[in-house]
N, C-alpha and C positions, 0 to 999 in steps of 0.2 A: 722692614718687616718685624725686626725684634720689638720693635716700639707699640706696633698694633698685637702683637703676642702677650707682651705684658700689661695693654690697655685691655684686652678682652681677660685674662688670670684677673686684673681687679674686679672689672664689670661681672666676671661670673662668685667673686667673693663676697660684692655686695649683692645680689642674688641672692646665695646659700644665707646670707645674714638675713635678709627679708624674708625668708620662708619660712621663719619661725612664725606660729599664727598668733595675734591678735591675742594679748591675755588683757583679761579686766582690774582695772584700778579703781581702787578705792578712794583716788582724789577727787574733789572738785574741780569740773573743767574751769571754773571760774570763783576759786577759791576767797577772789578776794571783792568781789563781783555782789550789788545789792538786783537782790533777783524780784522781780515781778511775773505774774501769770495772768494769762487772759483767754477767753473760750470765746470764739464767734461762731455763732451757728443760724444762719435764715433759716427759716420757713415760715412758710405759705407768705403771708403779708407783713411780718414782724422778722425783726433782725435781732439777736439778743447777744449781748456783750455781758463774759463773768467775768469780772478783774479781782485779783487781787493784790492788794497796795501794802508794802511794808507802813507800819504807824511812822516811823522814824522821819518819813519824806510828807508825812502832812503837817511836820511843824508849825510851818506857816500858816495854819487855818488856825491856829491856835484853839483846840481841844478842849474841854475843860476838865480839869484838877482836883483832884481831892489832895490830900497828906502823903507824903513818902514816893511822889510822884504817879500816884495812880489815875488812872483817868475816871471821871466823875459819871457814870456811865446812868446817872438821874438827869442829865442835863444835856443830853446827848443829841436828841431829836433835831433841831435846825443844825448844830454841826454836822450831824451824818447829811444830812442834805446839801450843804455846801462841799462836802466832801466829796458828794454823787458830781452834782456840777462842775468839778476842777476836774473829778475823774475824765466826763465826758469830754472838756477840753486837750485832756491829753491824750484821749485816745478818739483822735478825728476818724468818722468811717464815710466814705465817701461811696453811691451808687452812681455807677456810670457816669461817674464824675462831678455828681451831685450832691454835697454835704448833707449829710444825717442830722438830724435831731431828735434826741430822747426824748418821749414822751411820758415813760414810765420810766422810776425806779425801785428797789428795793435793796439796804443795805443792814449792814451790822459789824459790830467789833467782833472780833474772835482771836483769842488767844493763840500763844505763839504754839504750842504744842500741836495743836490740830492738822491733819493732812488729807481736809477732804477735799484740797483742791486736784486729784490726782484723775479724775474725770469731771464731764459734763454735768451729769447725773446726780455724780454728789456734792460736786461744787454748789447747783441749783438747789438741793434737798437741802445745803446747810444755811445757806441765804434766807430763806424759806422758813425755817426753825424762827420762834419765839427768841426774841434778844435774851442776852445773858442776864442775870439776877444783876440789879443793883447794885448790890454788895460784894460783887465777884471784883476778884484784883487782876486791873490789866495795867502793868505800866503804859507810860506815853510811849516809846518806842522799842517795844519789845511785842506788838502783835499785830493782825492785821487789819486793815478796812477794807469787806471784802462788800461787792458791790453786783445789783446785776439791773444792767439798763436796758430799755426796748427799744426799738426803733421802727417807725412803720416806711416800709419798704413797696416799690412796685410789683417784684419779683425775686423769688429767692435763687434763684438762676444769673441776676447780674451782674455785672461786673465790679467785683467789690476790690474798696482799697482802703487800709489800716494804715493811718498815719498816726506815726507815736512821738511826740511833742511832751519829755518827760522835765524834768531836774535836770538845768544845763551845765549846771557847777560839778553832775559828779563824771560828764562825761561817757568815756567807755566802762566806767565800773559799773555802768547801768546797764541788765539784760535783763530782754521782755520776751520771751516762750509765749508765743500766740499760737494757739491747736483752734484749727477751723475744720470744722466741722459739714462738707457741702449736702444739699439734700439728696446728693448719689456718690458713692464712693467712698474712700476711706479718709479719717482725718489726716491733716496734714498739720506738720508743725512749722513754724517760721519759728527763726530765732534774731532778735533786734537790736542792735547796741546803741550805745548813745542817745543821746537828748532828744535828737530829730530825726527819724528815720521811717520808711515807709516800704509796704510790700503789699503786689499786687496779690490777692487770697486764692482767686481764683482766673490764672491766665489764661488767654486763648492763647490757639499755637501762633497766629499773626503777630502775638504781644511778645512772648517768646521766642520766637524767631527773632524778633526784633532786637529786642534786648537784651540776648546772648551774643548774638552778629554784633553787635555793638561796643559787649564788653570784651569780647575777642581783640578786638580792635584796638582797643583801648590797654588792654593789656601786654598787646606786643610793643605799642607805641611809647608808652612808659614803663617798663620792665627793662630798665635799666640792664641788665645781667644778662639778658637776652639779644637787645640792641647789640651788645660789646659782641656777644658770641656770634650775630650774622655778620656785623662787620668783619670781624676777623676771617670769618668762611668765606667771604667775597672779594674781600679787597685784591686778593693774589688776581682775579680776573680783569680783565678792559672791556668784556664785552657777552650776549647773552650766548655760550653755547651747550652743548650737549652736556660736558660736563657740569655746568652750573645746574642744569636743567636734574641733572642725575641729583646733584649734592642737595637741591632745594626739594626735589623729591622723598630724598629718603630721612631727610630732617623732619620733614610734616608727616607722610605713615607714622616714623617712629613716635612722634612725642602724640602721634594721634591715639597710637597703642597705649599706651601708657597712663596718659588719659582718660580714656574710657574706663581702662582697669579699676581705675582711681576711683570713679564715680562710681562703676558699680562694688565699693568694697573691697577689692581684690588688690589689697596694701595692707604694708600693717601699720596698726593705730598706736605703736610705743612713741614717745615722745621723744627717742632717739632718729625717726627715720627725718622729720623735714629735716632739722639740723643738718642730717648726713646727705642730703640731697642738695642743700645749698651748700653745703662743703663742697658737692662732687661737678655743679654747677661755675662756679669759681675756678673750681680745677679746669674745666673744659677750654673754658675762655683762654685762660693760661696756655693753655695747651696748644691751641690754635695759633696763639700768637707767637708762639716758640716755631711753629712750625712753619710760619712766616717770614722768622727771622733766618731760618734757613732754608733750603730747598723743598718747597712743597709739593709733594706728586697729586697733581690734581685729577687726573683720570683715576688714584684713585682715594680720592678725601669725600668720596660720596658713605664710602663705610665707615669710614670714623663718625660724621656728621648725625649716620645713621645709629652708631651705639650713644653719643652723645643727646641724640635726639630723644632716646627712653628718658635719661634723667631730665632730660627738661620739660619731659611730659610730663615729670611726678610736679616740678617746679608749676608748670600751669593751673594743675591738678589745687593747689594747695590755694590760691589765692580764686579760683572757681570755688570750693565747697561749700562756705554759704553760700554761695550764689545759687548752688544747684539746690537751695530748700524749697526755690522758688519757682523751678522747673514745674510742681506739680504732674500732670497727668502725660507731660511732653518729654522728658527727661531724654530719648533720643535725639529729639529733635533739637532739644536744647546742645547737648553735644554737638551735635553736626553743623549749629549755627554758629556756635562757640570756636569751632574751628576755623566753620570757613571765614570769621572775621580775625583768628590771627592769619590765616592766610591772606587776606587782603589787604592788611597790615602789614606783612612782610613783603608780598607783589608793591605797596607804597616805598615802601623804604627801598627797594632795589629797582623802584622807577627812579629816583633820587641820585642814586648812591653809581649808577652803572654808566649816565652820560658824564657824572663827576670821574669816574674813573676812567672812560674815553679819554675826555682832553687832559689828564694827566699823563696816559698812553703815550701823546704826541709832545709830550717836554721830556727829552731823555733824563734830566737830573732830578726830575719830580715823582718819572714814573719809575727811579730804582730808590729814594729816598723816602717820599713819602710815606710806602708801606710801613718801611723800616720804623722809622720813627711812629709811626700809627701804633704798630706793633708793639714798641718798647712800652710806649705810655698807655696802652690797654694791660699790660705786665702789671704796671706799678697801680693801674686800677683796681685790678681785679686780684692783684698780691694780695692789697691790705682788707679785701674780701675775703679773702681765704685766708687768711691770719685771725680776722673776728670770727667769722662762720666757726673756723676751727676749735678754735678758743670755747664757743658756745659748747659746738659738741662735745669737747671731753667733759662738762659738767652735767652731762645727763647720762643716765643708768642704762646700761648695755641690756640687752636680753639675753638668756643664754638657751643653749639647743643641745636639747636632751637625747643626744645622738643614740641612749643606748633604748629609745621607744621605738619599735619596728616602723610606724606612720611615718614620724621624724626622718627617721634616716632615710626610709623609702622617696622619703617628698625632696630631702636634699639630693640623692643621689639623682633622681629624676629630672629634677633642675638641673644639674650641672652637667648630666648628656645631655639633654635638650641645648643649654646655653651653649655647651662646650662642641657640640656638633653644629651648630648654626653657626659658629665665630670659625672653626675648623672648614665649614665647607666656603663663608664670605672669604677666607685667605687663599683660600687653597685655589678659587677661582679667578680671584685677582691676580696671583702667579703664573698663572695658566696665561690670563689676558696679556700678562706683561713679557711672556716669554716667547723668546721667537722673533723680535723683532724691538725695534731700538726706540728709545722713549720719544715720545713728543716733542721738538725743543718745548719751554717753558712760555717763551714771548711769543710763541704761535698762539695759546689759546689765551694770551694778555690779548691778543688784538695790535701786536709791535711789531715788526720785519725785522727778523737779527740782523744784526749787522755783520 
């Protein structure tokens, strides 16, 4: 009990540390990142696409030049139209799975100072404007080629999909901010990285359903970190009972809570929290497997699994967030599908892992060893995760909490009754349970007959 005592004083430590709210920085998320912007908006029979293209990535059309590197903006007219063309191949739009083709376009150079790409409106209004004087200085890669192409379309209602086929060479330092625009609703923004990437603009829920259920899936399956942590929460078992049933219960609420939190906002955005999340991630693993290598009281490891299960909420949370740009109008459901495919993902792995643990059940040297050894070497796994995790976090900037602002302190102190009463009443009833009457043996709910 002293053990779960001072695993809830941390769990409610990093609590008080996360209630500090959300302050704004003044960095760039993607400081080192060649940024692109683009507007999709249908309507009625036309589909319109505003891009705008750093000059530096149309090298390859080769521009023409005047002195001191500037571009020869008398000479410009079939360049800006090969330049529209390359555009349109980079940016595939596809209705109901039908490839687009521009019809129209309309382009111009604009200087790097300009910020009228900040809406629709004025994106269009600046396209729009009279080209630059002649005699105006644009270097070759210090401003934009901003472009706006039509597309005649069935319906502005269909099911549209943006494939972005950019510069393969620069990678992930490439991000493309797509704002769609639908003919009901509000905009939405996707955001794109790399050379080849693609997003559905406007999902139905069948599609999202789908492909949330999916990367649920997909996420428990390869999430290494997670893998290690149900192994170790199961393997003390031989077989499906009550208490496995409790543990794998209160693992999915919790990381489901925590989750959702995520999604809607309700975390904070310093750049200290993932780091401290996958530190605390590592920690867990660790943990389990310590408590493998010695006597684990299973009737009641459903509470630990269950404070462990917040932090692995914030873990899902973090490798979901783009994903949920793509939610659109579903964003519940997106959740809910999201879930129930690491749940499915987890019910696969403990269809696997549980007849494997049966017939170890029945080799007596297999079924007191193999844990053991399971356990050591998820140790030395999940140590030198928590040695780098660690490492990461001490190099980023703490938040501090200005305990002496009435809000502040009210929101800390509030927390930590809430937290501190919730951890006080799960112990307090687990002693209750456990009193009165004499423990389980352990090889009862392995599925073994003591000997």
């Amino acid at each position: 009990m002293k053990s779960l005592r001072l695993l809830a004083c941390i769990l409610i430590c990093v609590l008080v540390v996360a209630s500090r709210p959300p302050t704004a920085t003044a960095h760039d998320p993607f400081p080192d990142a060649i940024s692109m912007h683009a507007f999709v908006k249908p309507k009625a029979d036309r589909l319109h696409l505003l891009a705008r293209v750093p000059l530096e990535l149309l090298v390859n059309l080769g521009l023409p030049r005047r002195e001191a590197g500037y571009l020869d903006l008398r000479r410009m007219d079939a360049p800006l139209e090969r330049a529209a063309a390359a555009t349109a191949k980079e940016f595939e739009i596809r209705e109901d799975g039908n490839r687009l083709a521009h019809v129209r376009s309309t382009q111009r150079i604009t200087p790097p100072s300009d910020r009228s790409f900040g809406s629709y409106a004025q994106a269009l209004a600046l396209i729009n404007e009279p080209p630059l004087p002649a005699t105006f200085g644009v270097l070759w890669n210090r401003g934009y080629f901003d472009v706006h192409l039509e597309y005649p379309i069935a319906s502005d209602r269909s099911d549209f999909v943006l494939e972005s086929h950019t510069v393969r060479a620069l990678g992930d330092e490439l991000v493309v901010d797509v704002h769609f625009l639908p003919p009901s609703g509000e905009e939405r923004i996707y955001l794109l990285r790399g050379s080849d990437s693609a997003v559905a603009l406007d999902l139905s829920w069948q599609r999202a359903a789908r492909s949330f259920a999916e990367s649920g899936v997909h996420h428990i399956l390869f999430g290494f970190d997670h893998l290690l942590f149900l192994l170790c929460v199961v393997i003390p078992f031989r077989r499906l009972s009550w208490n496995l049933v409790k543990v794998i219960t209160s693992f999915t609420v919790a990381h489901m809570i925590t989750l959702s939190a995520a999604a809607y906002g309700f975390v904070p955005a310093g750049e200290w929290f993932p780091p401290l999340v996958e530190t605390l991630i590592a920690a867990s693993i660790i943990y389990m497997a310590v408590e493998n290598l010695l006597t684990p009281n299973l009737s009641r490891r459903w509470i630990i699994t269950g404070l462990f299960g917040l932090v692995h909420g914030f873990g899902f949370s973090f490798a979901l967030s783009e994903e949920l740009q793509l939610a659109g109008d579903h964003l519940v459901l997106s959740l809910v599908a999201f879930n129930i495919g690491i749940e499915a993902g987890q019910l696969l792995v403990l269809a696997m892992l549980l007849p494997l643990l049966a017939l170890l059940a029945r080799v007596p040297l297999a079924a007191k060893y193999v844990p053991l050894v399971v356990s050591a070497l998820v140790i030395f796994a999940a140590g030198r995760w928590l040695v780098d995790r660690a490492g990461a976090l001490a190099t980023v900037e703490w938040p501090t909490i200005d305990l002496a602002s009435p809000a502040v302190a009210a929101r800390v102190i509030g927390i930590v009754l809430i937290v501190g009463g919730a951890g006080y009443w799960l112990f307090h009833r687990a002693q209750r349970s456990g009193a009165g009457r004499h423990p389980k043996p352990l090889d009862q709910d392995r599925g073994v007959t003591p000997s």
